[in-house]
C-alpha positions as CSV (number, residue, x, y, z in Angstrom):
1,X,84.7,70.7,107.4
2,X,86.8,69.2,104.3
3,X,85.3,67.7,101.3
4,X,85.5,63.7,101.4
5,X,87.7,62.2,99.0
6,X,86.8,60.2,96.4
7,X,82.8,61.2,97.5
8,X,83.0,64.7,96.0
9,X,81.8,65.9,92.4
10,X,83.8,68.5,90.9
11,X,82.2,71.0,88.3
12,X,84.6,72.0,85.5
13,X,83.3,75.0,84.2
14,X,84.9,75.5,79.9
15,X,83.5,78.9,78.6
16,X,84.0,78.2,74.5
17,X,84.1,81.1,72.3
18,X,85.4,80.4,68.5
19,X,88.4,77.6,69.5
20,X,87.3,74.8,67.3
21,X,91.3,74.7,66.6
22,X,91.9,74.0,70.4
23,X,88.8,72.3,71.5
24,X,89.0,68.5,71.2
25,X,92.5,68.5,72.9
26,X,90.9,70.2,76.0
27,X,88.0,67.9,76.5
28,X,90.0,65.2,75.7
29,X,92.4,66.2,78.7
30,X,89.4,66.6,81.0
31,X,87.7,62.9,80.2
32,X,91.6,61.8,81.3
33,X,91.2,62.9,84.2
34,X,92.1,60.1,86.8
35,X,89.8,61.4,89.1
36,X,86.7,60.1,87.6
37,X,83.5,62.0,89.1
38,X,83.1,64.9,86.9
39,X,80.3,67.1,85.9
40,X,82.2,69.1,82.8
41,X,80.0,71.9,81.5
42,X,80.4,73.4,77.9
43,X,79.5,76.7,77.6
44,X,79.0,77.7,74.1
45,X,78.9,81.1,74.1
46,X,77.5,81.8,70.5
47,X,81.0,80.2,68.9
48,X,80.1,80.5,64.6
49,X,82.7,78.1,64.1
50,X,82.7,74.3,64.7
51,X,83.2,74.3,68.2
52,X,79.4,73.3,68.5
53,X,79.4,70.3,66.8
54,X,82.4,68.9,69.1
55,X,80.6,69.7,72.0
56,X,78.1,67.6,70.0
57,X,80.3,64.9,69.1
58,X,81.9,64.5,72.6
59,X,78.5,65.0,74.4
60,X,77.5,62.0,73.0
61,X,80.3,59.9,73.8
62,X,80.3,61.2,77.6
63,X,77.4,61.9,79.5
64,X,79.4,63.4,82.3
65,X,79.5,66.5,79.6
66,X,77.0,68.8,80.1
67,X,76.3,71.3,76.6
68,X,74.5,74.9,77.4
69,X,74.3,76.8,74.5
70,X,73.6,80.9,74.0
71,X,73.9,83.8,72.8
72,X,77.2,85.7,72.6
73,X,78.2,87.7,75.9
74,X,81.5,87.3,76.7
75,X,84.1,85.6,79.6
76,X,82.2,86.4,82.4
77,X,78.5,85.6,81.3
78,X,79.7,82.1,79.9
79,X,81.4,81.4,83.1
80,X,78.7,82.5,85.3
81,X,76.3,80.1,83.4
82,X,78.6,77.7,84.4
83,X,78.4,78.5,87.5
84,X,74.9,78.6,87.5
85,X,74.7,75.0,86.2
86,X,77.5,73.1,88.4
87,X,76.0,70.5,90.6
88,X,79.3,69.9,92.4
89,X,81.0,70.4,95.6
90,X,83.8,71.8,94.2
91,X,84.3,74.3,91.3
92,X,87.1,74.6,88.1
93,X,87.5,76.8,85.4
94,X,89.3,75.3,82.0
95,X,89.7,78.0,79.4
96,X,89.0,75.8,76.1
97,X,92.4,76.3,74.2
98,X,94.0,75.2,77.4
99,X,94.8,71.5,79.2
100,X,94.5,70.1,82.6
101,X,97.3,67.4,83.6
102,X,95.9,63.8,84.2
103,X,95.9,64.2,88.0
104,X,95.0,67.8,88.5
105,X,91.2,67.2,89.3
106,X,92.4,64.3,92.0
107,X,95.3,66.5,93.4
108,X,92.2,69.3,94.1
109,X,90.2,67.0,95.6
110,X,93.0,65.3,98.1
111,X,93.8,69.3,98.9
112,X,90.3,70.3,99.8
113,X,89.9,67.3,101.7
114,X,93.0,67.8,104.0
115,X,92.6,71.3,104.3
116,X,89.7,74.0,105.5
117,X,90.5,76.0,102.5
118,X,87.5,77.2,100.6
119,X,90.1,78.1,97.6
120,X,92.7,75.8,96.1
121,X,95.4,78.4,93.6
122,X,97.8,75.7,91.8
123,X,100.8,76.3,89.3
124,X,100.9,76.0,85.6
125,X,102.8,75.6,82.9
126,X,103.4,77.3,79.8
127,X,102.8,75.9,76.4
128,X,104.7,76.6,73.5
129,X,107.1,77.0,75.9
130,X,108.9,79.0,73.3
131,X,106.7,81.7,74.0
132,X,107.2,82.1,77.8
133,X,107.9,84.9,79.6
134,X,109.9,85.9,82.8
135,X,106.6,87.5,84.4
136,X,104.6,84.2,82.9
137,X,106.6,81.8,84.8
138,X,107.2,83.5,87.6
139,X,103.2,84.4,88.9
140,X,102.3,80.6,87.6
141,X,104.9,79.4,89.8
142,X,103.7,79.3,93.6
143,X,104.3,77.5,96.6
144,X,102.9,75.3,99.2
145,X,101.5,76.5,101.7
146,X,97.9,77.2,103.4
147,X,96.4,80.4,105.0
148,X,93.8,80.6,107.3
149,X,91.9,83.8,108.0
150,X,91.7,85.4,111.4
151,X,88.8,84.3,113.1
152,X,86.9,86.7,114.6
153,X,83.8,89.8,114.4
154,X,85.6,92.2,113.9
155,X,84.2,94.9,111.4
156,X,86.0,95.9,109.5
157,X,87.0,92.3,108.9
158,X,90.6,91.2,109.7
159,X,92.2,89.5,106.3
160,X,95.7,88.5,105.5
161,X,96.9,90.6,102.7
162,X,99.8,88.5,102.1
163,X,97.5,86.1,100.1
164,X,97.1,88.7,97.4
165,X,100.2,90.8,97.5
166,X,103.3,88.5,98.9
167,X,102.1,84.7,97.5
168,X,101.5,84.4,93.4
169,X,97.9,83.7,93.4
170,X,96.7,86.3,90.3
171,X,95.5,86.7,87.8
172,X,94.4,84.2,86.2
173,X,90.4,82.4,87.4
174,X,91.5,78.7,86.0
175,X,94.4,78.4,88.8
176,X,91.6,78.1,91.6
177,X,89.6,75.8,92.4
178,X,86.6,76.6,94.8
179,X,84.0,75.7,97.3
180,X,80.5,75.6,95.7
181,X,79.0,76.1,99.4
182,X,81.7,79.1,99.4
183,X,80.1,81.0,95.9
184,X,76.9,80.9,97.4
185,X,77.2,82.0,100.9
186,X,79.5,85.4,99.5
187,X,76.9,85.9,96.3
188,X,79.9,85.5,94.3
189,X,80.5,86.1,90.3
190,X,82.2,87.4,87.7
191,X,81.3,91.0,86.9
192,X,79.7,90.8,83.3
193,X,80.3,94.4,82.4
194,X,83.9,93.7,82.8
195,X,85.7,92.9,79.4
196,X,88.9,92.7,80.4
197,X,90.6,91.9,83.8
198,X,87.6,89.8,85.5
199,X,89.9,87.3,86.5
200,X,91.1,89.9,88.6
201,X,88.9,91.6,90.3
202,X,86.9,87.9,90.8
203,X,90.0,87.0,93.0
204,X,90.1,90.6,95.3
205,X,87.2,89.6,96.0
206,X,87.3,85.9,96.7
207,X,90.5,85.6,98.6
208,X,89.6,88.2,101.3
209,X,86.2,86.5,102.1
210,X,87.8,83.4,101.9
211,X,88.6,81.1,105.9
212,X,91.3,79.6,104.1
213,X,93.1,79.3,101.1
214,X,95.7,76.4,100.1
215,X,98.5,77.2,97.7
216,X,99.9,74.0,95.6
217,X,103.3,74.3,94.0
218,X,102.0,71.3,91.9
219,X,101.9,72.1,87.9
220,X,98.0,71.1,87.4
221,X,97.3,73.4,84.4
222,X,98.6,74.0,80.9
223,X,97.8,77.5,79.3
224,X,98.5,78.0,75.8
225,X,100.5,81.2,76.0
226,X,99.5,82.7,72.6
227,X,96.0,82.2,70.4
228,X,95.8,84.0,67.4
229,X,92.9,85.7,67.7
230,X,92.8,85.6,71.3
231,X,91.6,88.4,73.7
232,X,94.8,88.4,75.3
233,X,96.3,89.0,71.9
234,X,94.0,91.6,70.7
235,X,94.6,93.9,73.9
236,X,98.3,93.9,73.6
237,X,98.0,95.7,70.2
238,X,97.9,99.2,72.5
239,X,100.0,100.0,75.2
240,X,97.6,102.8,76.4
241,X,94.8,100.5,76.3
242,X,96.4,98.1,78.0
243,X,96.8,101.1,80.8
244,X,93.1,102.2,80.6
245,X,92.2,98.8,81.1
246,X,94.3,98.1,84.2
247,X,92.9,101.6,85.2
248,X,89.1,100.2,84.9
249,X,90.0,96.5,86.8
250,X,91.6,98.8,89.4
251,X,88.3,100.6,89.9
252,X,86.1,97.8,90.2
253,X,88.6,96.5,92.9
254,X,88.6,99.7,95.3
255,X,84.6,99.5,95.2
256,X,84.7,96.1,96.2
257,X,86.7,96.9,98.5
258,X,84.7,99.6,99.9
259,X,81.8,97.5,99.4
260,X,83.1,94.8,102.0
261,X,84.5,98.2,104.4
262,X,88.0,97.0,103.8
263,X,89.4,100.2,102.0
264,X,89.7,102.4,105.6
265,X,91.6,99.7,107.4
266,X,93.8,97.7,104.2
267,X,94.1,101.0,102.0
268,X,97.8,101.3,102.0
269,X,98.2,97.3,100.8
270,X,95.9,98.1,98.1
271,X,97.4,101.9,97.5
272,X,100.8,100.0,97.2
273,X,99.7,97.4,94.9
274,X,97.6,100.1,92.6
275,X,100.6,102.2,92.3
276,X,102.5,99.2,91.3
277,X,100.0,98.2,88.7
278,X,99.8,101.3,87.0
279,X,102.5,103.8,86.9
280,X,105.7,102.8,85.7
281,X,103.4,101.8,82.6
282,X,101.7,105.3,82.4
283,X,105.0,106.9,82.5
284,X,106.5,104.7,79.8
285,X,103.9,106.0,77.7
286,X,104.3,108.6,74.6
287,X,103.7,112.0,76.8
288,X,100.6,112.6,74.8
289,X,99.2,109.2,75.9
290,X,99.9,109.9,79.6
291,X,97.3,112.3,80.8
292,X,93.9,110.4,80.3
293,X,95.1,107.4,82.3
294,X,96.4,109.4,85.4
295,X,92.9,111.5,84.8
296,X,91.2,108.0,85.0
297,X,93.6,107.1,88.5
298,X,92.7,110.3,90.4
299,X,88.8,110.3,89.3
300,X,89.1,106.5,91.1
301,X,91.3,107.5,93.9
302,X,88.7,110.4,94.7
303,X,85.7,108.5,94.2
304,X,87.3,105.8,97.2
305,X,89.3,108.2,99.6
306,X,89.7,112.1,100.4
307,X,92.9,113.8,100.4
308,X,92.5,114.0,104.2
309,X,92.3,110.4,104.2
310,X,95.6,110.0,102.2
311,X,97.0,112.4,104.5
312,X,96.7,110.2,107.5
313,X,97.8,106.9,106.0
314,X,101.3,105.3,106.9
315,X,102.4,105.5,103.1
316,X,106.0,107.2,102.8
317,X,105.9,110.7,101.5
318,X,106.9,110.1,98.2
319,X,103.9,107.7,97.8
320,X,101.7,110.1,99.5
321,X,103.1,113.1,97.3
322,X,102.5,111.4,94.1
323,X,99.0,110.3,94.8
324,X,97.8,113.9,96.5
325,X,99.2,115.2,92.9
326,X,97.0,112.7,91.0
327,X,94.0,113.4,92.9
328,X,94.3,117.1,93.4
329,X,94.5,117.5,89.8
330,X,91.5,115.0,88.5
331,X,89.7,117.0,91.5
332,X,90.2,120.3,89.4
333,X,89.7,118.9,86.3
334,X,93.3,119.9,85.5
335,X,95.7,118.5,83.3
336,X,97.9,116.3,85.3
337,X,101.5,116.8,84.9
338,X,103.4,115.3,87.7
339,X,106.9,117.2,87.9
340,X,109.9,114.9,87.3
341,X,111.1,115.0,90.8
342,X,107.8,113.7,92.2
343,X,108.3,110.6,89.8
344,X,111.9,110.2,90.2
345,X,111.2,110.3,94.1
346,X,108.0,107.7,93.9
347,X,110.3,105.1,92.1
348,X,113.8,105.2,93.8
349,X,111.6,105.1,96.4
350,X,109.2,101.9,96.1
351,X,112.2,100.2,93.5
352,X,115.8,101.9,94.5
353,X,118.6,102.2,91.9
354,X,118.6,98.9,91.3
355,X,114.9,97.8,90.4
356,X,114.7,100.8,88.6
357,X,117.4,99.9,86.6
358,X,116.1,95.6,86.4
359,X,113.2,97.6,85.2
360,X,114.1,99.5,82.5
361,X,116.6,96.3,81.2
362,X,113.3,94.6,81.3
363,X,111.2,97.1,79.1
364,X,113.5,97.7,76.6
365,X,114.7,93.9,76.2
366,X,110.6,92.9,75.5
367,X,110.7,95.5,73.0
């Protein structure tokens, strides 16, 4: 049944981590809020700077703020404290260098109440907009529309994978808003032992336990693009860490997958989407840098699938040659080296002559 309008208390969730810079113009977007009922919960998460006396300061001035204060443990733990403390219906997540536009809360809450959906994903803009990218605009950019999920017992469960893999709904946490009734009936939260990427693997999970889902073209967010600092900023010092990484938040996804029994029936959507993640940046690293990512892919693959299993999907041979090679070699603890043919075959394949070329423009024009 939708949420009633106007009725409904919506938890904003802010994990704060050392943004005393960034702070004040965050809460100060969330007490704007037209939509008035608000629970907004600070989560200080062991910040040494002055970010805990402006939670102070604006605590006292709003009792709609809510201050929880501990010990350092990243993303995931501050937002699952959240989480753990919302008393609303409905839940957001406001990263606290970032913004919320005046009627974003109210926009949610008209959404939820005219739909079934248990998650809302909305746009968002990019501020400076100087420091926009293609790829930034473009996944913060979706469209209306709604998605219900089949209904029915089957086992494995039926799900529509176009939610994930044709509409831009990752991956970024703060453009959903969700169902408190909906966390607690699935169990779920954001894997603390994650670093890097929860945002990710949160939403694999979410959208395919999800009835419905709403998509908002709407622009309800503003994300400050770059933070000194920042975690975002500190990863992108290392192109192979940037790879292990993706390697790691792929992992977590295929055993949630095979957690939730999806992997035998959905595993060439996810096999497609892996591949996409992962290798055109593995093979655009230095040679020497190449080998312990694809080691880290084929431990994974063979950890969620046999090669008799690969065998038998409907994946086009190149895919299938490229991925038997990965995990045939990780199996005997090999080193991988994937001939040039099998690559050249895997990408005019999945891209043709033509993404493959938009490709490389694209690499070598970001530097």
């Amino acid at each position: 049944m939708p949420v009633k309008l106007n009725q409904t208390l919506i938890s904003i969730v802010v994990p704060i981590y050392q943004t005393e810079d960034y702070l004040a113009d965050c809460l100060n977007s969330l007490l704007k809020q037209s939509y008035q009922k608000l629970q907004i919960i600070c989560v200080n998460d062991g910040s040494t700077d002055g970010s805990a006396d402006i939670i102070a300061s604006f605590a006292a001035r709003d009792k709609r703020i809510v201050v929880i204060n501990k010990e350092n443990g990243g993303l995931s733990s501050a937002r699952n404290a959240g989480i753990k403390a919302a008393c609303g219906e409905i839940l957001m997540f406001v990263d606290s260098d970032d913004l919320l536009e005046p009627d974003a809360c109210a926009t949610v809450a008209n959404i939820f109440a005219q739909t079934n959906a248990d998650i809302i994903t909305f746009g968002a803009t990019i501020f400076p907009a100087k420091d926009s990218t293609p790829w930034l605009e473009d996944v913060l950019s979706c469209r209306d529309a709604v998605y219900e999920q089949p209904k029915c017992d089957a086992s494995p469960p039926l799900i529509n994978t176009d939610i994930l893999f044709v509409e831009k709904s990752r991956p970024f946490v703060w453009r959903n808003a969700i169902l408190a009734k909906f966390l607690k009936r699935t169990g779920l939260n954001f894997d603390e032992s994650l670093t890097f990427g929860e945002d990710q693997v949160f939403q694999f999970l979410a959208y395919v336990q999800a009835k419905a889902v709403a998509f908002s073209a709407s622009k309800l967010y503003r994300y400050r693009c770059v933070r000194p600092q920042s975690l975002m900023s500190s990863r992108h010092a290392s192109a192979q860490g940037i790879v292990l990484d993706h390697c790691l938040i792929s992992e977590y996804v295929f055993r949630g997958w095979n957690k939730l029994q999806l992997l035998p029936k959905y595993a060439p959507e996810l096999i497609l989407w892996l591949l996409d993640f992962l290798l055109w940046d593995i093979f655009n690293l230095p040679k020497t840098e190449q080998a312990k990512p694809l080691r880290e892919l084929g431990k994974m693959l063979n950890e969620s699938m046999t090669l008799l299993d690969v065998k038998k999907l409907q994946l086009k041979t190149a895919y299938r040659s490229i991925i038997t090679n990965i995990m045939l070699s990780a199996k005997k603890d090999i080193c991988i080296n994937i001939g040039i043919l099998t690559i050249g075959r895997y990408f005019f394949a999945r891209y043709g002559l033509c993404g493959i070329i938009k490709k490389a423009i694209k690499r070598y024009t970001s530097g």
